[in-house]
VOPAGU-2260 file (C-alpha; in pm, 1 decimal, decimal comma):
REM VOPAGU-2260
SITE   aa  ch    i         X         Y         Z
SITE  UNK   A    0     565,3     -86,5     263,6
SITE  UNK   A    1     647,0     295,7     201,9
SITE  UNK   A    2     607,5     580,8     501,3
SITE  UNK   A    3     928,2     759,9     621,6
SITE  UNK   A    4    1118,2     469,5     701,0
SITE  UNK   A    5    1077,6     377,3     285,3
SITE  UNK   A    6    1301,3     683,9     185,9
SITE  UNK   A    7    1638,3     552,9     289,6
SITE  UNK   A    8    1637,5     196,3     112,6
SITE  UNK   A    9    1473,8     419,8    -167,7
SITE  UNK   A   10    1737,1     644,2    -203,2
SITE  UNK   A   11    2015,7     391,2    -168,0
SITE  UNK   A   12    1859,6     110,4    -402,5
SITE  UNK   A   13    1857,4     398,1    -640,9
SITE  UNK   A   14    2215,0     500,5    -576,5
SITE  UNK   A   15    2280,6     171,9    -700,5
SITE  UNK   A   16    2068,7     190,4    -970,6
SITE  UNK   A   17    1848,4     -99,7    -879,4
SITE  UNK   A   18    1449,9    -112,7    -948,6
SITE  UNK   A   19    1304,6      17,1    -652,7
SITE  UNK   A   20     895,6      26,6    -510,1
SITE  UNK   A   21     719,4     114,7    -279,3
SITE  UNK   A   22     366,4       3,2    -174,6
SITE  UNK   A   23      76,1     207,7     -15,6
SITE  UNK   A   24    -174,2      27,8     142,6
SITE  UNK   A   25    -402,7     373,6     235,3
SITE  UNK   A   26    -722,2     544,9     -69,2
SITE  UNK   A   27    -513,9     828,6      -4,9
SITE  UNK   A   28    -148,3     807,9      10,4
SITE  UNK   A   29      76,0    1047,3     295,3
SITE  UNK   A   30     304,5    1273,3     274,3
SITE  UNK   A   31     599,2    1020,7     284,6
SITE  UNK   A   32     499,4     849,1      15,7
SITE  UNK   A   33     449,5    1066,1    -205,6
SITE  UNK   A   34     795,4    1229,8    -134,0
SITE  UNK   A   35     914,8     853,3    -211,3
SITE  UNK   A   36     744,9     770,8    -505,8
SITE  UNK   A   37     946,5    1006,2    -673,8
SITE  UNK   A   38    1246,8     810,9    -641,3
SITE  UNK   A   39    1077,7     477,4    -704,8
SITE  UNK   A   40     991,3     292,4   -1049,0
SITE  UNK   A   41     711,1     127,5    -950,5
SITE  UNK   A   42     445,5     219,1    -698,7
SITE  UNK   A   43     262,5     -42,7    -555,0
SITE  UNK   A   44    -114,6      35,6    -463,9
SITE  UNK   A   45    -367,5    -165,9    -190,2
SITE  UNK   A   46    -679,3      53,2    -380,9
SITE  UNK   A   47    -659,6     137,1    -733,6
SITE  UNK   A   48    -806,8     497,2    -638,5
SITE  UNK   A   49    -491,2     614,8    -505,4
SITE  UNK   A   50    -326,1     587,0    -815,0
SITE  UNK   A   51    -499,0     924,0    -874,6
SITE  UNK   A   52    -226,1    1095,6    -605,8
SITE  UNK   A   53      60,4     995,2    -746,8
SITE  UNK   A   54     272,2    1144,7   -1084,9
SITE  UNK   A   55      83,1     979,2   -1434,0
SITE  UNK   A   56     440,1     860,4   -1575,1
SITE  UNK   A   57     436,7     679,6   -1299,2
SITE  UNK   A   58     413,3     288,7   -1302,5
SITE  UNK   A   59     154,7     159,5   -1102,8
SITE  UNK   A   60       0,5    -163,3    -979,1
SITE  UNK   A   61    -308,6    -247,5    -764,1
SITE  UNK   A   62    -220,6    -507,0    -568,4
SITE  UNK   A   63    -441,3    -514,6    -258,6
SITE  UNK   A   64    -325,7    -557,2     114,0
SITE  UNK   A   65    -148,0    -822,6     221,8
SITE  UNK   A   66    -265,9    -973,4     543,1
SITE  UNK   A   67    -107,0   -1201,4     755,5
SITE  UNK   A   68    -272,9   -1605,9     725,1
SITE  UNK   A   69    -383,8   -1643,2    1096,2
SITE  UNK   A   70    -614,8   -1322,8    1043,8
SITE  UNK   A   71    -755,9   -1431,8     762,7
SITE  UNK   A   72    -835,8   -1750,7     951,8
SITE  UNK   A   73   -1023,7   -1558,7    1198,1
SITE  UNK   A   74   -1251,8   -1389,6     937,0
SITE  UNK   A   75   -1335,5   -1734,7     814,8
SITE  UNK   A   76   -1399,1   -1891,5    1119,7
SITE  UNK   A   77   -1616,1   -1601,7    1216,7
SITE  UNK   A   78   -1933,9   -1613,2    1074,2
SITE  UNK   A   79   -2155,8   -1395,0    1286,4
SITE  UNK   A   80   -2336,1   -1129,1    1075,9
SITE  UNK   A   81   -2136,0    -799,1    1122,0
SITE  UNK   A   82   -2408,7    -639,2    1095,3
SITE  UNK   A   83   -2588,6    -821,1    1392,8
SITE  UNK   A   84   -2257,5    -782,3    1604,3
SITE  UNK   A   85   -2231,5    -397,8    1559,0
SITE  UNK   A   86   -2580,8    -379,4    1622,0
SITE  UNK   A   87   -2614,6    -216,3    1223,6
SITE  UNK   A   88   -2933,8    -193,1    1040,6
């Protein structure tokens, strides 16, 4: 999912000259990543803005945030206005 811990695996997938990714789930990338993404083939984007950050030769995909299924239960079976609940006008 990229940050510092990304940069190892990077490194060594490309050592071995396999594909390697990372994905940034942040509108604007850190540090880390962008250190990374030079190493990667394809970068991997939650927000197609953040593109922007990264080299232009670079290949990249929007492909959201993946969330884990029991929170996206929750959200469904929570229908009280958000609005409402952070008292919001």
């Amino acid at each position: 999912m990229g940050g510092f811990t990304s940069f190892a695996p990077v490194w060594a997938g490309r050592e071995c000259k396999t594909r390697t990714l990372i994905h940034d789930s942040n509108a604007i990338p850190g540090r880390a990543n962008k250190l990374t993404a030079k190493f990667c083939d394809t970068i991997l984007l939650g927000f197609e803005e953040c593109g922007a950050y990264f080299a232009p030769e670079k290949a990249k995909r929007t492909v959201g945030t993946p969330i884990r299924s029991a929170l996206l239960k929750a959200a469904q079976e929570s229908m009280e206005d958000p609005h409402k609940f952070f008292g919001l006008s």
